[in-house]
Each structure stands twice: as C-alpha cells, then as structure tokens.
C-alpha positions in Angstrom: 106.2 74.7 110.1 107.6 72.9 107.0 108.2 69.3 106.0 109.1 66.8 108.9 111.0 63.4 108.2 109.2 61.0 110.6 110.6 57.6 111.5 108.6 54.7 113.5 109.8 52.1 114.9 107.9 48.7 114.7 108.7 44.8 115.6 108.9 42.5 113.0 104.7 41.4 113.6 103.8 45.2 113.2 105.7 45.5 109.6 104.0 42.2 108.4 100.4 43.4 109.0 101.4 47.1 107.9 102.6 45.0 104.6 99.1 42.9 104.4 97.1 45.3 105.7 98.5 49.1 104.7 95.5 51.0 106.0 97.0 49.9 109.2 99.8 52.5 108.6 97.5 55.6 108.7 96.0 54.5 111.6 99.5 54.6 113.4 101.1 57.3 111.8 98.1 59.6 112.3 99.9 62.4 113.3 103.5 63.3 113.4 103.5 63.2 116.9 106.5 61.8 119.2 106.1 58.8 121.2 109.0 56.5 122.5 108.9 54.5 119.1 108.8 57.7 117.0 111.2 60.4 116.2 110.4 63.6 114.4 113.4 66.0 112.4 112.4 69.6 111.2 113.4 70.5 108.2 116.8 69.1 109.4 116.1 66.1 107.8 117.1 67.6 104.3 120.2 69.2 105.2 121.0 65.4 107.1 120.3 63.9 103.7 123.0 66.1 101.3 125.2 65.6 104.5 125.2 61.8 104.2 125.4 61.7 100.4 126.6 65.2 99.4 123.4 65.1 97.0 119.9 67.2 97.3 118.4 64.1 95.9 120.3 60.7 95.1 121.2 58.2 97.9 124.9 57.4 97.0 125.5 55.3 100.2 124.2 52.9 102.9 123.8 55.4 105.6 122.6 57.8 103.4 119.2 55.9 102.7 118.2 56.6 106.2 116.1 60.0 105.1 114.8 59.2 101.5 115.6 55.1 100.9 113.5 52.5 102.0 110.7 50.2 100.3 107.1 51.8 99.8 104.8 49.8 101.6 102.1 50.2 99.0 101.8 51.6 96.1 99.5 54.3 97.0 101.1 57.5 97.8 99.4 57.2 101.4 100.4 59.6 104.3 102.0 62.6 104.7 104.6 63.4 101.2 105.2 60.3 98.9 104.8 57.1 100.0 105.3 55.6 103.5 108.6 53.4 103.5 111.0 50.7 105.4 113.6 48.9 106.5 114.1 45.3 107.3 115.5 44.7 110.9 118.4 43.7 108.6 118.8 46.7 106.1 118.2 49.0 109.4 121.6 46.9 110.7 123.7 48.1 107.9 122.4 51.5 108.2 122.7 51.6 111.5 126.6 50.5 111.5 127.4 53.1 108.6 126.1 55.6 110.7 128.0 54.8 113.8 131.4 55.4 111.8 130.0 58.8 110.6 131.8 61.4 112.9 129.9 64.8 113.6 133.6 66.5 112.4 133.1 64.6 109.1 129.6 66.1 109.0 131.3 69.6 109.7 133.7 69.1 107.0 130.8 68.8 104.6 128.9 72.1 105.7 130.8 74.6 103.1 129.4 72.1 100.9 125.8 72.4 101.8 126.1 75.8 101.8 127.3 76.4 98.3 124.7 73.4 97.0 121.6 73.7 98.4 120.9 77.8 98.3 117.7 77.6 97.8 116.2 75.1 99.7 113.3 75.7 101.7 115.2 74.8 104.9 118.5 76.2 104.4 118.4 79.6 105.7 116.2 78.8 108.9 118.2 75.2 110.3 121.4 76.4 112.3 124.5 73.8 111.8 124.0 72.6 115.8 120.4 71.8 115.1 121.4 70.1 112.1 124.5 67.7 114.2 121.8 67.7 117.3 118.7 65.9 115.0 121.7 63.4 113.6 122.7 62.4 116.9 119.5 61.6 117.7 118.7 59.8 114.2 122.1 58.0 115.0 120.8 56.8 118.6 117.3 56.0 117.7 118.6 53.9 114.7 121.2 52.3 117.3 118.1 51.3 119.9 116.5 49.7 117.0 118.7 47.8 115.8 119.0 46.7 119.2 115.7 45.2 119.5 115.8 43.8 116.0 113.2 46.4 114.9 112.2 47.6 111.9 111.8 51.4 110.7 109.2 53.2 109.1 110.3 56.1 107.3 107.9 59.0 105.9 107.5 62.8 105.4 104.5 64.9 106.7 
C-alpha cells in the first residue's frame, strides 16, 4: 500500500491543545485508521491534488489546499510524511464552499491533463478515474459535515 492523505476532524478545544501540547497529535493520529471523524484517500489523494490545481506540487487555489495546504502544527516533522497540518473552522469554510462549486464533469475535463502530466507518478497507473471522482466526493462531503459543526481539519500523509 502506498502514501494515504489522512484528514481528522477536531472541535475548536481539540486544535488548541493539539497546538499547546503537539504530542497530543500522535497520540490521536496513531494509525491511519477510519473512524467517524477521520477519512482516509489512497493514493487518490495525489491525483485529487493536480485535479484541483492542475499542478503535481503548487496549491494555485482555495480548494486546492485541501490535500497539501494547511499550517504545521509544530515544527517537528512528526507523524506519518512531513509535518501534520490544519485548518481553522474558518479557512476549512472557504475550502469547503470552493469545493462545493467544483463539478465532478469539471474534474473529468481535467483528466487528459493528468494523464499527460503526471506519468510517472507512483499512483498514476494503479488509481482508476471513478476511484479518483469517488475519494473526492467523499473529501467534498466530509469537508461539508465539518464545516457544519464549525470543526476544524487535521491534514497529514502516512
């Protein structure tokens, strides 16, 4: 199994102690397992990032901050792949609405894209298109329920 993007959802007490006190963060994210606060994408979650920003890399929108954006919640590199990061209830908001107004036929339109871009890429030849538009769908909706609780996210790679 490859590199997973993992996202955690947490109310506005869990990210202040996670801020003061990051050990608390390995403790929770322990494993990359799914609960009903934590979602899980494949290797997915690369193909979702050039989709959002037609980049491998850069963030060139709101929306597409969702896989690699966020502020590091300490400076040490932490869990998983790079540091552990988030978003304010309020950042999460305007992610949230730019991803609402993302279409999955915009997201098709961009697949002839992808394909010609990121050759290469550990994840390419293995992640069909529908699993790709399945694991964004379910981004979308977990982004939407936490925005409806005025959650925050937690966003890492393990």
């Amino acid at each position: 199994m490859g590199m997973m993007a993992g996202y955690k959802r947490v109310n506005k007490d869990e990210l202040v102690s996670m801020l003061t006190m990051p050990d608390l963060l390995t403790e929770s994210l322990a494993t990359c397992a799914v609960s009903d606060d934590e979602l899980t994408l494949d290797n997915s979650w690369q193909a979702i990032h050039f989709l959002l920003n037609l980049d491998a890399e850069e963030i060139t929108c709101t929306a597409g901050a969702i896989v690699m954006g966020g502020e590091p919640i300490s400076d040490d590199e932490g869990f998983g792949f790079g540091p552990v990061r988030y978003f304010s209830p309020e950042e999460l908001m305007a992610i949230t609405v730019e991803l609402d107004r993302i279409s999955t036929s915009t997201l098709m339109e961009r697949f002839p894209q992808l394909s010609t871009q990121m050759m290469g890429y550990s994840f390419f030849d293995n992640t069909p298109e529908e699993a790709v538009l399945s694991h964004f769908d379910e981004l979308r909706h977990f982004c939407d329920e936490a925005t409806a609780r005025g959650e925050a996210l937690i966003v890492y790679l393990c």
